[in-house]
C-alpha positions in Angstrom: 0.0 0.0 0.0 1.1 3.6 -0.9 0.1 6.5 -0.1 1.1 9.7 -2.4 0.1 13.3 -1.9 -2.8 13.2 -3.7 -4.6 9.9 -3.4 -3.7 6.6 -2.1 -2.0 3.9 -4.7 -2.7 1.1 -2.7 -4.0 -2.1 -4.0 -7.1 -3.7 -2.9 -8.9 -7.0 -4.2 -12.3 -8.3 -2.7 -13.6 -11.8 -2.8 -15.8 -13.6 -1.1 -13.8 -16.7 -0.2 -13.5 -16.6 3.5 -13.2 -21.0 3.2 -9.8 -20.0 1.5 -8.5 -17.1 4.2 -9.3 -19.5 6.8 -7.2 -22.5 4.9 -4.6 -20.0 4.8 -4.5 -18.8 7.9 -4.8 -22.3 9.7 -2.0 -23.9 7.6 0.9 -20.8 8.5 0.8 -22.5 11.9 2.4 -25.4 10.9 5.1 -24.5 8.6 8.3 -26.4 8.8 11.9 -24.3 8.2 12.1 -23.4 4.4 15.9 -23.0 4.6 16.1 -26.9 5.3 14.1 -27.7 1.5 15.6 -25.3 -0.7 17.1 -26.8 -3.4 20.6 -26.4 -4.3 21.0 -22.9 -5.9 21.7 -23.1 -9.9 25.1 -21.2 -10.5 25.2 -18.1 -12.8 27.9 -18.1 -15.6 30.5 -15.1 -14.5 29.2 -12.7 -16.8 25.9 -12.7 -16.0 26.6 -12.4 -12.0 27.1 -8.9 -12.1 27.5 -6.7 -8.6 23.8 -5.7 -8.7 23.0 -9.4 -9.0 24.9 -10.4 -6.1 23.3 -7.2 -4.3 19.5 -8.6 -5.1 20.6 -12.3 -4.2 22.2 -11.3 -0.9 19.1 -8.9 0.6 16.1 -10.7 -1.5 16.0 -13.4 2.0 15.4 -10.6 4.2 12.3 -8.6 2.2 8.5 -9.7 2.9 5.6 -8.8 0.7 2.9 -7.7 3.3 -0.6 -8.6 2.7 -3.5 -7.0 5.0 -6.7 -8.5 5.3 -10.3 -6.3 6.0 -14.2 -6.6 6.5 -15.4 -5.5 3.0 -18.4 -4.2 4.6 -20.4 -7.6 3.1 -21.1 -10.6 4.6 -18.2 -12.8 3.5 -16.2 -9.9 1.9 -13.2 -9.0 2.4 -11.2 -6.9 1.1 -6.7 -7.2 0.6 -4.3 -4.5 0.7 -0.6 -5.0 -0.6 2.7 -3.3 1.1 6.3 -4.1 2.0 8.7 -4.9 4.4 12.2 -5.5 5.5 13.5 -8.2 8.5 15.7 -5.5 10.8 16.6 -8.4 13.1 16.8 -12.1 13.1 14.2 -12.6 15.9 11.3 -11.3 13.3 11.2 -7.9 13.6 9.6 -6.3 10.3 10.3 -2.3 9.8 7.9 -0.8 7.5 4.9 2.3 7.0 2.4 3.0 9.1 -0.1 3.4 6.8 0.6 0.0 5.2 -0.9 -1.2 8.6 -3.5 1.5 9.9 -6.5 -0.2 8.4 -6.7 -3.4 10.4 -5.3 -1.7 13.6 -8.1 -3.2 16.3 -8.5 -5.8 14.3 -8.9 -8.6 16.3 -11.1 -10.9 15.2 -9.3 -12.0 12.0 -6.1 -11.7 10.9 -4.2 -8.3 10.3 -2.1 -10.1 7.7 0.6 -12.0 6.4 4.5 -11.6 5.7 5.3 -13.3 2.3 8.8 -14.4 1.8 10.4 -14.9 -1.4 11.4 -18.7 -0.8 7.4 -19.7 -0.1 7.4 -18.9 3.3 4.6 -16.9 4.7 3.8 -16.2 8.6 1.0 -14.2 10.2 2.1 -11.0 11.6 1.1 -8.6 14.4 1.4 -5.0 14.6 4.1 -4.5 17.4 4.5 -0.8 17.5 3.5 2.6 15.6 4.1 6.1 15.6 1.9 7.0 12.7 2.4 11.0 13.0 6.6 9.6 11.6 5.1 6.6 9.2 6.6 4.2 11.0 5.9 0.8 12.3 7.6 -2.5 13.3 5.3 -6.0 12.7 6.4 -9.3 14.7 6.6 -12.9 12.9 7.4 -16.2 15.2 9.1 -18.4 12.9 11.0 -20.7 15.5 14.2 -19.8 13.7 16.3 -16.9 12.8 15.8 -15.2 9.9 18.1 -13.4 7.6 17.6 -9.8 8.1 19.4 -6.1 6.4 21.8 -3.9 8.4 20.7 -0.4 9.5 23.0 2.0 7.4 23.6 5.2 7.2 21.9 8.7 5.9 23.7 11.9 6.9 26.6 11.0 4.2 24.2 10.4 1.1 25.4 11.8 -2.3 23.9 12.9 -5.2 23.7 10.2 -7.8 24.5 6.8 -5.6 22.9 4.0 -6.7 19.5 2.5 -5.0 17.8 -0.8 -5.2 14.5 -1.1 -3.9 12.6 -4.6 -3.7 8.8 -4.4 -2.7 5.5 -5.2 -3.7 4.4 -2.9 -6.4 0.9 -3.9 -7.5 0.6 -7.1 -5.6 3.6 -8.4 -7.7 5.7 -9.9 -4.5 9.2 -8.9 -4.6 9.4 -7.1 -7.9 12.8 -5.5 -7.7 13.6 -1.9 -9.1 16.8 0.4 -9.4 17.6 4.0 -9.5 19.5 6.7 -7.8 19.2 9.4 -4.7 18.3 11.9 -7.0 17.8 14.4 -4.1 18.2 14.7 -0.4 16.0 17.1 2.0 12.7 17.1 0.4 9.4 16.9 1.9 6.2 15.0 1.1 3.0 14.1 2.8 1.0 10.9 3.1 -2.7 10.8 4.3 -1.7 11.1 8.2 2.0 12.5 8.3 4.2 15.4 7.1 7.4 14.5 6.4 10.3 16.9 6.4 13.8 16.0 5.2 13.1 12.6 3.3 15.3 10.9 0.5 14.1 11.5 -3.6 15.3 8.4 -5.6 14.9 7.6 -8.8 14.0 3.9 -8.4 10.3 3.5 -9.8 7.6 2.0 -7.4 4.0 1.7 -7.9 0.7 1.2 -5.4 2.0 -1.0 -3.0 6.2 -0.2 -2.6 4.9 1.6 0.5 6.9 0.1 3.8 9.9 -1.0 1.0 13.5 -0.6 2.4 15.5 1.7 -0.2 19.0 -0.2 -0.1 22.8 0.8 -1.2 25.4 -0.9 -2.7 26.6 -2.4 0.8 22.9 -4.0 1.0 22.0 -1.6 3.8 18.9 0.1 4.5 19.2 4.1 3.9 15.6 5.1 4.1 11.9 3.1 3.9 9.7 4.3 0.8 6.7 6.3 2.1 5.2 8.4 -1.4 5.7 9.3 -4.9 4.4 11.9 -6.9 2.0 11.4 -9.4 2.5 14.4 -11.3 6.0 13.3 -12.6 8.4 10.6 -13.3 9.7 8.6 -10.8 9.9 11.3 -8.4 9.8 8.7 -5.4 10.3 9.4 -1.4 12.3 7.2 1.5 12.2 8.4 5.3 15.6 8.5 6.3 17.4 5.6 8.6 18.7 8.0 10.7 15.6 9.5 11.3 14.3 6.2 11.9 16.8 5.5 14.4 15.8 8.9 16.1 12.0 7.8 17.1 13.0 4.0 18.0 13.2 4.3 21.2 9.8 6.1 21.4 8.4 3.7 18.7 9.1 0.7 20.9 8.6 2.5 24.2 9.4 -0.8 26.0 9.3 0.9 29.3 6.1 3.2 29.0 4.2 0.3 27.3 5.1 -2.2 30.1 4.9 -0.4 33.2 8.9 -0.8 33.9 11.3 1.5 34.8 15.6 1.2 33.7 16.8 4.7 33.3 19.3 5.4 30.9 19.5 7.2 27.4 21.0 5.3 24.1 23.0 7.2 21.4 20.8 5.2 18.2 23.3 7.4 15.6 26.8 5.9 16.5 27.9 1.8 16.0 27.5 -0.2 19.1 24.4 1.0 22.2 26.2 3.7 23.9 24.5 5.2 27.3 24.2 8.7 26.7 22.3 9.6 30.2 21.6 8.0 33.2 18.2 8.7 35.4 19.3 9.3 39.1 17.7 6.9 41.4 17.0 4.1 38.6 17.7 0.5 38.8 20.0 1.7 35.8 22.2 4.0 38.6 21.6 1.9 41.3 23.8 -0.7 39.0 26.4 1.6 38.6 25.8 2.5 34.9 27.5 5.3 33.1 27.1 7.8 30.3 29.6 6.5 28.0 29.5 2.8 28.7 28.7 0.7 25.3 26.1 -2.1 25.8 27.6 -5.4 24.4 25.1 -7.8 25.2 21.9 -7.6 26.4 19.7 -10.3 28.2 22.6 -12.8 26.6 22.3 -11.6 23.1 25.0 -9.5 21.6 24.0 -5.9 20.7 25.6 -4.3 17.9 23.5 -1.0 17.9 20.6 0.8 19.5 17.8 -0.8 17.9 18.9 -4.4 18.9 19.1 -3.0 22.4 15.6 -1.6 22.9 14.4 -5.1 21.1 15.6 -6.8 23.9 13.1 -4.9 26.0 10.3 -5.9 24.2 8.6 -8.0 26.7 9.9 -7.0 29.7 8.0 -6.2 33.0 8.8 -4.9 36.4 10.2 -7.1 39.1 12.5 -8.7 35.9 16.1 -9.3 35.8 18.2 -7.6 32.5 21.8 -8.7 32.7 24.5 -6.3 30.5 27.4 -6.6 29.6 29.2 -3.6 29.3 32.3 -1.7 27.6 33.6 0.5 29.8 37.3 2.3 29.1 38.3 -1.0 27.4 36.9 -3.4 30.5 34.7 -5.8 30.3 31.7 -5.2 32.8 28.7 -7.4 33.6 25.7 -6.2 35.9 22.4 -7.5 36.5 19.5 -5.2 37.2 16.3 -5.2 38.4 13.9 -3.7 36.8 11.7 -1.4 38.9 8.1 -0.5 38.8 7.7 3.2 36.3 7.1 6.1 38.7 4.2 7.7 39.1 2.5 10.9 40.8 -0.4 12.0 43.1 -2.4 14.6 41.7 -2.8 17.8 43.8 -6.8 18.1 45.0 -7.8 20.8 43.2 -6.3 23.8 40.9 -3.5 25.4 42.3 -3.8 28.9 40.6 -4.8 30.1 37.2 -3.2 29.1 33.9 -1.2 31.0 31.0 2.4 29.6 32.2 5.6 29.6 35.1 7.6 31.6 37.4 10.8 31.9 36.5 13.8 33.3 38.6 17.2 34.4 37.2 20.8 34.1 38.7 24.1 34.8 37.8 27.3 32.9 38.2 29.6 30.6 36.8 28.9 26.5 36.4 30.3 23.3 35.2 26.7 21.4 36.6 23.5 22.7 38.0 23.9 24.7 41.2 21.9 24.8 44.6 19.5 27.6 43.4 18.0 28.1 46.6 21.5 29.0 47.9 22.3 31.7 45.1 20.9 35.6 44.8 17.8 36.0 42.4 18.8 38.4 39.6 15.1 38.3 38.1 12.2 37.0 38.4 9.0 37.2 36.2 6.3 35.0 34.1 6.9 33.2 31.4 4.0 31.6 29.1 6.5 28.7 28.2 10.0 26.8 29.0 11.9 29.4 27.4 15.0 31.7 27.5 13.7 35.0 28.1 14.4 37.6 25.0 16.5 39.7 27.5 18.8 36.8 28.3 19.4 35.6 24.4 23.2 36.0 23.5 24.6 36.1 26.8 26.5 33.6 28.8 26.9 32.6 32.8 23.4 32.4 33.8 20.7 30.2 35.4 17.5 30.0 35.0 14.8 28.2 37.1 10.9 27.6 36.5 8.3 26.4 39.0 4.7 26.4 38.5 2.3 23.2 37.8 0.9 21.3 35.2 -2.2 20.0 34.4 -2.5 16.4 32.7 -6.0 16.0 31.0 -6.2 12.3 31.3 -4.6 9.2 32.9 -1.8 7.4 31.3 2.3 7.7 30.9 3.7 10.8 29.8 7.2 11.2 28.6 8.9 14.6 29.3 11.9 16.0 26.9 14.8 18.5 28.1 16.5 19.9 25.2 19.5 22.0 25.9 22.4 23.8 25.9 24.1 23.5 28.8 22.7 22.0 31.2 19.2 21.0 32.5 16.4 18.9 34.6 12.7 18.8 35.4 11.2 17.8 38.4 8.0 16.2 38.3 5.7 16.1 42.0 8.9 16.9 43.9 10.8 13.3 41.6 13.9 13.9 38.9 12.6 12.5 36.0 14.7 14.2 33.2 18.5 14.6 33.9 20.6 16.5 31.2 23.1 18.1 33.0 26.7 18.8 32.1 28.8 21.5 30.2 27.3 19.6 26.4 26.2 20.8 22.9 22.5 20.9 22.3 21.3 17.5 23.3 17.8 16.4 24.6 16.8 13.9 27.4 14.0 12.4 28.0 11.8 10.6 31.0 8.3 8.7 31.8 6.3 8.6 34.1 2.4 7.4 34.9 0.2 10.3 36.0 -3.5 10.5 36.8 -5.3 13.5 35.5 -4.8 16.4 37.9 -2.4 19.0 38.9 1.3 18.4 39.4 3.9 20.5 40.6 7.1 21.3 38.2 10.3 22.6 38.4 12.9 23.0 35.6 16.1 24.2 35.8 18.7 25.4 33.6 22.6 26.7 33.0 24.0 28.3 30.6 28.1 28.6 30.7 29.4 29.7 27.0 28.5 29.4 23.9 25.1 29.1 22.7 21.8 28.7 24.9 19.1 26.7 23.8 16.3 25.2 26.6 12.9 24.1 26.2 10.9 21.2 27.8 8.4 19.0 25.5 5.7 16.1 26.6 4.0 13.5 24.8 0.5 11.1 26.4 -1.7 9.7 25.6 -3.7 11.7 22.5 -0.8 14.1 22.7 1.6 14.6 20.1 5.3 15.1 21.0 5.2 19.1 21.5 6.4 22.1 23.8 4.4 22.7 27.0 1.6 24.8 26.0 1.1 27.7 28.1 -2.9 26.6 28.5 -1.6 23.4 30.8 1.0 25.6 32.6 -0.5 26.9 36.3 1.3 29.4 38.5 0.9 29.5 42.1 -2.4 31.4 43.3 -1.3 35.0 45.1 -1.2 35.0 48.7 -3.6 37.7 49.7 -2.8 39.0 53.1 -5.5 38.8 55.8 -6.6 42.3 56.8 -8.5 43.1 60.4 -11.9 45.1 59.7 -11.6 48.5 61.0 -13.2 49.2 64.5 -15.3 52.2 65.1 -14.1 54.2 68.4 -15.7 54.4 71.5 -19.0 56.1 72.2 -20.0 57.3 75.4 -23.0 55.6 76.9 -26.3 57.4 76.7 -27.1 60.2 79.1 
């Protein structure tokens, strides 16, 4: 299925043969290993077994046609939808579009679909994850065995003009395989439920149904997953980056939020290997003596060679479980077992604490490496602020700190995740707890935190440095119906006036009555 910016290009067939779905369906249970009965590949002369050749024969193992399955709104109709895929890990992990999937999410009662592999092989999957706002979701197979599976590769280093291969489902026609070349780099396109900025142009042609294909280079890695196309034009065909992919994992997955658990650290998903980039003070993660800058090696005893294998491993988990790591730390070898502990949560205040349209925010000078003791320093300033901001009168300068303190009010229950972006230094306080900390002398770089909240009124507090440099800060959420976004000033409460109790006046004395 794929979406363009005008209409959808997806491929739908109806029949009434539910006897057949349900053969189908039943028989995917019992399938033995295909890799065991394939028969002896036929070898190609030497001239014919050309480099893009070898490229299709060495990723074609790892690409699934996806076939969805929905009520046709008849009794005994029902209606298919074709898309693509691509095995990210050997465990079954499918990485494709979110609107290849959408249509049967909630469905229950039947089948969502099936993964079609070129070799025979076909397995029911389930819609793991999505983050349809991005495009992007990840389907599960159980096979019983691994399965081969493409490399993450790189985006940030694309050129003009380097060759693509893309294999997907165009049509309905499994596996149909295509080639071009990025033909242009920061574009922008749209499908039905997402913008997308900064996506991949390519030249490779892909019809209705290419939608959720991994676009591939030479080193049969995947660069980007094609999302649109134009129809007003000529192969003028769209990928969402890798790296951007790599970005939203960890909120994709959400391991932790969707399973109640708490670990507490922060992965870098951009550079080789699972490197902690933060630690959560007071997690089982610190109370294991984790590090920022310790590489994960191994993970619940498989081997981790990068940030997405890592989070998979999470998949699953619950509180009260035991994650051993192994770790690289300075060129040692350390192993650790943690405990995973229960995701924090909040009690609501009883009623509203003040009136809404943003914080307090107080203002001191001085110089830091880390956050200071702000209750022990001079306020410079103080004022209102309508968001987590650095006030216009502060922009350009350097040796300041900055503290806001006010509430906020969550509209319904469920786990929010809280985002400090900055530059230094900076941490939010949630009901009195630490649940983001990014402090340091560092480069922009944003931390994040979760936590389960009831609706009500909670008390924040987030603080700030700035040393030298530039000065960036601002603090984002994301719930349950909320998009990732900056605290709105309409869900930020200041603290209600005091008003000072005054005595009535009392008349003076009269004299009694003659």
């Amino acid at each position: 299925m794929i979406l363009t910016k005008k209409r959808p290009g997806s491929i739908r067939q109806t029949t009434r043969a539910w006897v057949l779905l349900l053969c189908i369906c039943s028989s995917l249970q019992a399938q033995d290993n295909p890799e065991k009965s394939k028969p002896a590949p036929v070898p190609l002369p030497a001239e014919r077994n050309t480099p893009t050749v070898g490229l299709i024969k060495k990723c074609l193992p790892a690409i699934v046609a996806l076939r969805t399955f929905q009520p046709g709104g008849q009794p005994g109709v029902v209606n298919f939808a074709a898309g693509s895929g691509a095995v990210i890990h050997p465990s079954g992990y499918i990485l494709t579009n979110d609107h290849v999937v959408m249509a049967v999410v909630g469905n229950t009662d039947r089948p969502q679909g099936l993964a079609l592999f070129s070799n025979g092989a076909q397995f029911i999957f389930k819609i793991l994850a999505r983050l349809p706002q991005e495009d992007i979701a990840i389907l599960k197979i159980e096979t019983g065995y691994p399965l081969p599976f493409l490399p993450l590769g790189r985006s940030n280093d694309l050129v003009l003009g380097e060759p693509t291969l893309v294999i997907g489902n165009p049509n309905g026609l499994a596996h149909s395989v295509s080639t071009g070349i990025i033909s242009g780099l920061q574009r922008s396109t749209s499908t039905k439920a997402s913008f997308l900025p900064s996506v991949i142009q390519t030249t490779a042609p892909i019809s209705g149904g290419s939608s959720g294909s991994a676009l591939i280079n030479a080193l049969g890695e995947i660069i980007g997953v094609i999302t649109s196309q134009h129809d007003n034009g000529q192969n003028l065909n769209f990928a969402i980056t890798i790296d951007h992919i790599r970005r939203k994992f960890p909120r994709l997955i959400n391991a932790e939020n969707l399973n109640g658990f708490l670990l507490g650290i922060e992965t870098d998903m951009l550079k080789p290997g699972s490197t902690i980039t933060s630690v959560l003070p007071g997690s089982p993660a610190a109370a294991a003596g984790l590090r920022p800058g310790d590489m994960i090696t191994s993970s619940g005893g498989r081997k981790i060679t990068n940030g997405f294998e890592f989070h998979l491993t999470l998949t699953g988990k619950s509180p009260g479980d035991e994650l051993p790591l192994s770790l690289q730390r300075e060129k040692k070898k350390v192993d650790v077992t943690l405990k995973l502990a229960t995701l924090l949560t909040a009690i609501p205040l009883d009623s509203a604490p003040g009136e809404p349209g943003g914080l307090q925010y107080q203002n001191y000078k001085g110089k830091w490496d880390n956050l200071p003791d702000f209750d022990k320093l001079d306020i410079a300033e103080k004022g209102k602020a309508k968001s987590v901001s650095i006030p216009a009168n502060l922009a350009g300068q350097d040796h300041f700190g900055l503290r806001f303190r006010g509430f906020i009010r969550v509209p319904r229950e469920g786990v929010y995740t809280f985002y400090c972006g900055s530059d230094d230094g900076s941490r939010l306080a949630i009901a009195g707890r630490v649940l983001v900390d990014n402090n340091g002398l560092h480069a922009y770089t944003e931390a994040s935190g979760a936590i389960k909240l009831k609706a009500g009124f909670y008390p924040l507090t987030a603080s700030y440095f700035e040393a030298s440099g530039d000065e960036q800060f601002s603090v984002s959420w994301e719930g349950p119906s909320i998009k990732k976004q900056k605290l709105p000033a309409d869900a930020l409460y200041t603290k209600k006036p005091v008003r000072k109790k005054t005595r009535a006046p009392v008349a003076p004395c009269q004299p009694a009555g003659n």
